[in-house]
VEXDREN-2710 file (C-alpha; in Angstrom, 1 decimal):
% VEXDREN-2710
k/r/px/py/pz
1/UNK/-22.5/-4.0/-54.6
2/UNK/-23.7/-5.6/-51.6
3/UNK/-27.8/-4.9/-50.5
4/UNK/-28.2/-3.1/-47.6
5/UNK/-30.4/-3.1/-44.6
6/UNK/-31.5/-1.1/-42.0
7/UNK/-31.2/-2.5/-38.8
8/UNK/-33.8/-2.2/-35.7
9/UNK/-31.0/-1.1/-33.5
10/UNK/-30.4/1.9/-35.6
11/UNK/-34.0/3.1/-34.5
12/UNK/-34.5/1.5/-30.8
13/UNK/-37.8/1.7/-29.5
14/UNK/-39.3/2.0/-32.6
15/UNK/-42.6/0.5/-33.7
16/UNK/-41.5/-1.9/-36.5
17/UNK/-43.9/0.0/-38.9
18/UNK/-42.2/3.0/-38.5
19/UNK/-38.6/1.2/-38.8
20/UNK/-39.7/0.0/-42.4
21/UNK/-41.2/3.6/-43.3
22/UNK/-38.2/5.1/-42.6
23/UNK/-35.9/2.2/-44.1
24/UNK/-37.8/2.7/-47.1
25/UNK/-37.5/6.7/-47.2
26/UNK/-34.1/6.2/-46.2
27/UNK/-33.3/3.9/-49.9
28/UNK/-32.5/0.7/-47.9
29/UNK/-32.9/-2.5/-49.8
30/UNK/-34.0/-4.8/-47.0
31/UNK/-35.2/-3.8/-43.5
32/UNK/-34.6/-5.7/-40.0
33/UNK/-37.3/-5.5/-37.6
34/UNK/-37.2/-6.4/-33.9
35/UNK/-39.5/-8.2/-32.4
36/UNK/-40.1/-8.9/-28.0
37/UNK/-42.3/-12.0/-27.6
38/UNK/-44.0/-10.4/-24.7
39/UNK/-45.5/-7.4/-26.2
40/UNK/-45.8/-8.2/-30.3
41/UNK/-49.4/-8.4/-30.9
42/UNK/-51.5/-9.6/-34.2
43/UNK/-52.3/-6.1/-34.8
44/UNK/-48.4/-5.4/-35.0
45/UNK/-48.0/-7.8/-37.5
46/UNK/-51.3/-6.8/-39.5
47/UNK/-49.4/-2.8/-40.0
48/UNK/-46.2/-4.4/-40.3
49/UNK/-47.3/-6.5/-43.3
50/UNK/-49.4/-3.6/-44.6
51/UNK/-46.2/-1.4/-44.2
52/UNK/-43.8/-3.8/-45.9
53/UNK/-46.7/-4.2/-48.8
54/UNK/-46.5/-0.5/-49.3
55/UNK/-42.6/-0.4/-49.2
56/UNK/-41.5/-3.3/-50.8
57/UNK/-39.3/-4.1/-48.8
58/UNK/-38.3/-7.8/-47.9
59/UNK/-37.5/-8.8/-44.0
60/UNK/-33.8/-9.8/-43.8
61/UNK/-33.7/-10.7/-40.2
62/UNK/-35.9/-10.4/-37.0
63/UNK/-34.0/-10.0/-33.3
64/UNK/-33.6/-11.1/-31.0
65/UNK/-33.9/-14.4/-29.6
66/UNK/-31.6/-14.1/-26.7
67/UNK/-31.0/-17.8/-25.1
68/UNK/-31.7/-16.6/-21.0
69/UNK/-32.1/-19.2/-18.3
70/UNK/-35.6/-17.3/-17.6
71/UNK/-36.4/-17.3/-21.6
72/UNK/-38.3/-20.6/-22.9
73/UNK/-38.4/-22.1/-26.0
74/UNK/-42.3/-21.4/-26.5
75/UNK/-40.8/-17.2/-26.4
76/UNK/-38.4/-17.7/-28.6
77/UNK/-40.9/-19.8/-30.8
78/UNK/-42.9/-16.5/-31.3
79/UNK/-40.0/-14.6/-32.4
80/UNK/-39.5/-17.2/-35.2
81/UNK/-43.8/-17.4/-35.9
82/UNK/-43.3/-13.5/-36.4
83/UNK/-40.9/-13.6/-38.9
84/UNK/-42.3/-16.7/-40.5
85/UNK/-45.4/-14.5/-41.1
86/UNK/-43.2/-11.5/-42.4
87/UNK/-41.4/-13.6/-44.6
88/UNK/-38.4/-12.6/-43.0
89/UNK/-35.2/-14.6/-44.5
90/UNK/-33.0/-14.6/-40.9
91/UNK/-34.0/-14.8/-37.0
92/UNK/-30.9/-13.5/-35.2
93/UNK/-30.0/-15.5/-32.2
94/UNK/-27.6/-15.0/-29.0
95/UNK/-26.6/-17.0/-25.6
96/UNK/-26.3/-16.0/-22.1
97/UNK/-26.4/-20.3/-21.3
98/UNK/-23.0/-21.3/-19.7
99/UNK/-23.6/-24.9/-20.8
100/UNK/-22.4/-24.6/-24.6
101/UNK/-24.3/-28.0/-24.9
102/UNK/-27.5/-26.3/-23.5
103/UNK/-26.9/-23.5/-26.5
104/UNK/-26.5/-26.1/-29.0
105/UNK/-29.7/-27.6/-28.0
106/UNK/-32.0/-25.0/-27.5
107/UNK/-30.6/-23.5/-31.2
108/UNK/-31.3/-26.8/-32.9
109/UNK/-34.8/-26.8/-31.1
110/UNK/-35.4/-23.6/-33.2
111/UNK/-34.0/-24.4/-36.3
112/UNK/-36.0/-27.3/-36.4
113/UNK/-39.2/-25.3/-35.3
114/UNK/-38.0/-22.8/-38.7
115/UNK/-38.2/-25.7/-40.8
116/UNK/-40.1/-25.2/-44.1
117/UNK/-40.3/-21.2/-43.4
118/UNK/-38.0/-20.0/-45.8
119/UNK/-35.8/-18.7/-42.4
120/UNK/-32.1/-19.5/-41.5
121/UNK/-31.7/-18.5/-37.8
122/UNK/-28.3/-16.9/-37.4
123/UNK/-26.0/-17.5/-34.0
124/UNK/-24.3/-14.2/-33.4
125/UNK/-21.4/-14.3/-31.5
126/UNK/-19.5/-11.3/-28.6
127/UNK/-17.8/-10.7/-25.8
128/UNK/-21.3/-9.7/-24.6
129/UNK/-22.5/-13.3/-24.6
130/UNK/-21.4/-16.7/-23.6
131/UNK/-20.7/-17.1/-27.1
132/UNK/-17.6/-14.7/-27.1
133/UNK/-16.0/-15.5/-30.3
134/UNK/-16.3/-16.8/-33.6
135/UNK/-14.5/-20.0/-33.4
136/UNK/-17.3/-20.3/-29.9
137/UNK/-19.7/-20.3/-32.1
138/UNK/-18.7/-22.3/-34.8
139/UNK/-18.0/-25.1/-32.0
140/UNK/-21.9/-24.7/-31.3
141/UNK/-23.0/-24.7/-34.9
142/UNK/-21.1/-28.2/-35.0
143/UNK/-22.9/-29.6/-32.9
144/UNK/-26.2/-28.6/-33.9
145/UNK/-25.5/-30.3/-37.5
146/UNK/-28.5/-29.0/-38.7
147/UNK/-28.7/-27.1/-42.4
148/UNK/-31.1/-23.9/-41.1
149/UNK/-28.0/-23.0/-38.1
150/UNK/-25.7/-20.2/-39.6
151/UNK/-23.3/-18.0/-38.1
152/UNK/-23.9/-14.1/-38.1
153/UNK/-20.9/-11.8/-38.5
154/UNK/-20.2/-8.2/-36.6
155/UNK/-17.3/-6.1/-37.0
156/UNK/-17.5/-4.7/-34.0
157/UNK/-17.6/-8.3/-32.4
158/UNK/-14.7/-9.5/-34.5
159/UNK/-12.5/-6.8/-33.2
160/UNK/-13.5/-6.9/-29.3
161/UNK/-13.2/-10.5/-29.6
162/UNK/-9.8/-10.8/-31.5
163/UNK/-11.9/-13.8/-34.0
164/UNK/-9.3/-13.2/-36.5
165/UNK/-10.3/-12.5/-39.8
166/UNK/-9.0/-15.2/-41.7
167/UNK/-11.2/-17.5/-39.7
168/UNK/-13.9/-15.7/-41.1
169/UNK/-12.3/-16.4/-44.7
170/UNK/-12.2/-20.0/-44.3
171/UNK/-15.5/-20.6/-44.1
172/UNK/-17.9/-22.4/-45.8
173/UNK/-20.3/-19.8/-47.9
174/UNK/-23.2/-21.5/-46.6
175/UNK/-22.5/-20.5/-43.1
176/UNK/-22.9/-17.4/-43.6
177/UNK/-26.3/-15.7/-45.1
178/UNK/-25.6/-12.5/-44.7
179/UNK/-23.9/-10.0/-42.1
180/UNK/-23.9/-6.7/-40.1
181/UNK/-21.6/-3.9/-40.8
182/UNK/-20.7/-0.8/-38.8
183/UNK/-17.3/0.7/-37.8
184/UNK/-16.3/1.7/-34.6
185/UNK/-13.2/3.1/-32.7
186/UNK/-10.4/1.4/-31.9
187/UNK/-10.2/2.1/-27.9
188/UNK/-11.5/-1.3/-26.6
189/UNK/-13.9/-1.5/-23.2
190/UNK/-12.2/-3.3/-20.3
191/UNK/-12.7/-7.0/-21.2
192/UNK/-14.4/-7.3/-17.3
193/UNK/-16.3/-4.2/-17.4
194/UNK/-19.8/-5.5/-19.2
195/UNK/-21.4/-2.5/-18.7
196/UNK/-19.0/-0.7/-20.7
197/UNK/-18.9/-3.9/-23.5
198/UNK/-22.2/-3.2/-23.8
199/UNK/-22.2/0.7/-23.9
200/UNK/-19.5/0.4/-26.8
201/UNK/-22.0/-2.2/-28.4
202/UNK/-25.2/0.1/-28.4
203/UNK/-23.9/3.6/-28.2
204/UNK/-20.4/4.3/-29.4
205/UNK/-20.7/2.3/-33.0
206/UNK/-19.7/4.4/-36.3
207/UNK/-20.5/5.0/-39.6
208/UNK/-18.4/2.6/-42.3
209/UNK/-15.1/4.4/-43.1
210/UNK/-15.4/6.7/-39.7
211/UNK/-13.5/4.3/-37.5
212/UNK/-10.9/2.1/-37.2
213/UNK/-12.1/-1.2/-37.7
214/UNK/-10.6/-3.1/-40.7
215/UNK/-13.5/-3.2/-42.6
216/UNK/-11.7/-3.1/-46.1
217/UNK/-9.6/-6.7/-45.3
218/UNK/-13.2/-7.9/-43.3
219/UNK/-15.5/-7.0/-46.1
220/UNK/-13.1/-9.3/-48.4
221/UNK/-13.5/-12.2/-46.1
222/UNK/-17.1/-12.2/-46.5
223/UNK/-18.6/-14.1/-48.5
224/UNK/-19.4/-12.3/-52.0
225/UNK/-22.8/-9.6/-52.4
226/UNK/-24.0/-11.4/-49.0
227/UNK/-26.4/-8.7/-47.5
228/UNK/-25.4/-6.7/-44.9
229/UNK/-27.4/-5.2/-41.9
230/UNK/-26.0/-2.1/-40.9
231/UNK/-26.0/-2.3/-37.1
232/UNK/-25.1/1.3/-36.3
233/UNK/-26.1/1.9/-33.0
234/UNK/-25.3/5.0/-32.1
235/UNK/-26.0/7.9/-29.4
236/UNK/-24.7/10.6/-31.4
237/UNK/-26.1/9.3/-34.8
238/UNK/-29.1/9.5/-32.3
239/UNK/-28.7/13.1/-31.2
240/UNK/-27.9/14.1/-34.8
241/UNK/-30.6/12.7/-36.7
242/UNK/-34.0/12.7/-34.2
243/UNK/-35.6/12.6/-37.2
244/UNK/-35.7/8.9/-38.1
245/UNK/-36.0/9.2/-41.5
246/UNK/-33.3/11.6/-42.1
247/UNK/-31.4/9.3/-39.4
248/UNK/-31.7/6.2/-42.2
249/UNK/-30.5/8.4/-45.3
250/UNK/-27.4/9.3/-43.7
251/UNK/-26.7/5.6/-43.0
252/UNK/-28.1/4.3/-46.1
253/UNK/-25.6/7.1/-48.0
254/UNK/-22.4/7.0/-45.9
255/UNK/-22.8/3.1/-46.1
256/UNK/-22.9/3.4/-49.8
257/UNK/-19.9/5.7/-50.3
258/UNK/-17.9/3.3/-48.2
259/UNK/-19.3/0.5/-50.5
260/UNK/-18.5/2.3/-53.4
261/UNK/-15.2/3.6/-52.9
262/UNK/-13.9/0.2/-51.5
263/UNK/-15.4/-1.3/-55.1
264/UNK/-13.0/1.0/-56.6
265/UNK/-10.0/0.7/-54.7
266/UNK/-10.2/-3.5/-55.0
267/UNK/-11.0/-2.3/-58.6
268/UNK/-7.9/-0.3/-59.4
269/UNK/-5.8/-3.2/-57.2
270/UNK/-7.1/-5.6/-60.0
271/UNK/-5.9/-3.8/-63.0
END
């Protein structure tokens, strides 16, 4: 069965510390931890290490470097420095650049800055973005040519984009490091309306099994036991669980029943 990780989103506004404290008490495997250039600190990365220590708990991916005409490389640098130093395996990355070129540039400007770190830096792709679909952002990975670019996979993304899944099938392993997961209803935002893209994208996600994403048919075009980062962002997983511990043991366990009963069913197809 697939590892699992807590992502930052689930917990926005959190102090990374306390993201890995509750990831931990929650029985995630992994943890992702976000990380703002303009306000992460050496003491920040001094708890977060001694947090991590006392967890065990490896870093799967830090977020976000978001590609902004008033972002520099030297910000995004920091974001990558950061999770070099937490020995984080992935840096999530997403455009707002019109110029696909532009993207392509700046992302292999970072992967070559993540060289020798351990750290695969991850182009996520949504309507949200200038980078609206999957076959956008393989385009862009193309043209970076470079071994640390890989593509990073959400279901909720998938569907609001129409990226159909056997894309996602086809593609190389390699590509593909790991993944988020979440489900989410199947009423689509107005494709103009970005403030209600981006409402369904931080506030109306679901828990795996609860919506009507195709997970099931998605999870098989995966590559096999990839991690996945559950990206549930949610205002009523929000209002229900204040407590943010309790909030990551009824992901952590409704993510695993999914998990599980999927194993069986692709088990019992088998026979």
């Amino acid at each position: 069965m697939n590892r699992i990780s807590l992502a930052s989103g689930v917990m926005p506004d959190t102090p990374a510390p306390d993201v890995v404290r509750a990831a931990a008490a929650g029985g995630f495997d992994m943890v992702g931890l976000w990380v703002e250039p303009g306000e992460w600190t050496a003491a920040d990365t001094r708890e977060t290490r001694s947090a991590l220590a006392s967890s065990g708990l490896p870093v799967l991916d830090v977020e976000v470097i978001w590609l902004r005409p008033d972002r520099s490389l030297d910000d995004h640098r920091i974001v990558l420095d950061v999770g070099a130093e937490l020995a984080a395996a992935n840096a999530l990355c997403v455009s707002s650049l019109t110029d696909p070129g532009e993207t392509a540039a700046q992302l292999r400007a970072l992967c070559e800055h993540a060289e020798g770190t351990g750290m695969r830096v991850a182009l996520e792709f949504g309507i949200f973005t200038e980078v609206r679909t999957g076959a956008d952002a393989l385009s862009i990975i193309d043209a970076v040519d470079h071994p640390l670019a890989a593509l990073l996979i959400d279901p909720i993304h998938v569907d609001r984009s129409d990226t159909p899944i056997e894309l996602i099938r086809s593609l190389d392993p390699h590509l593909v490091p790991y993944a988020q997961f979440c489900d989410a209803r199947a009423a689509r935002p107005p494709a103009g309306d970005f403030d209600a893209i981006i409402v369904d994208a931080i506030d109306l996600r679901e828990q795996c099994g609860a919506g009507a994403l195709p997970l099931r048919d998605l999870h098989a075009a995966l590559p096999p036991d990839i991690p996945l980062s559950i990206e549930l962002r949610s205002r009523q997983l929000r209002e229900t669980y204040p407590d943010l511990h309790e909030r990551a043991r009824a992901v952590a366990a409704a993510t695993r029943q999914w998990l599980e009963r999927n194993e069986q069913q692709q088990g019992s197809k088998a026979k």
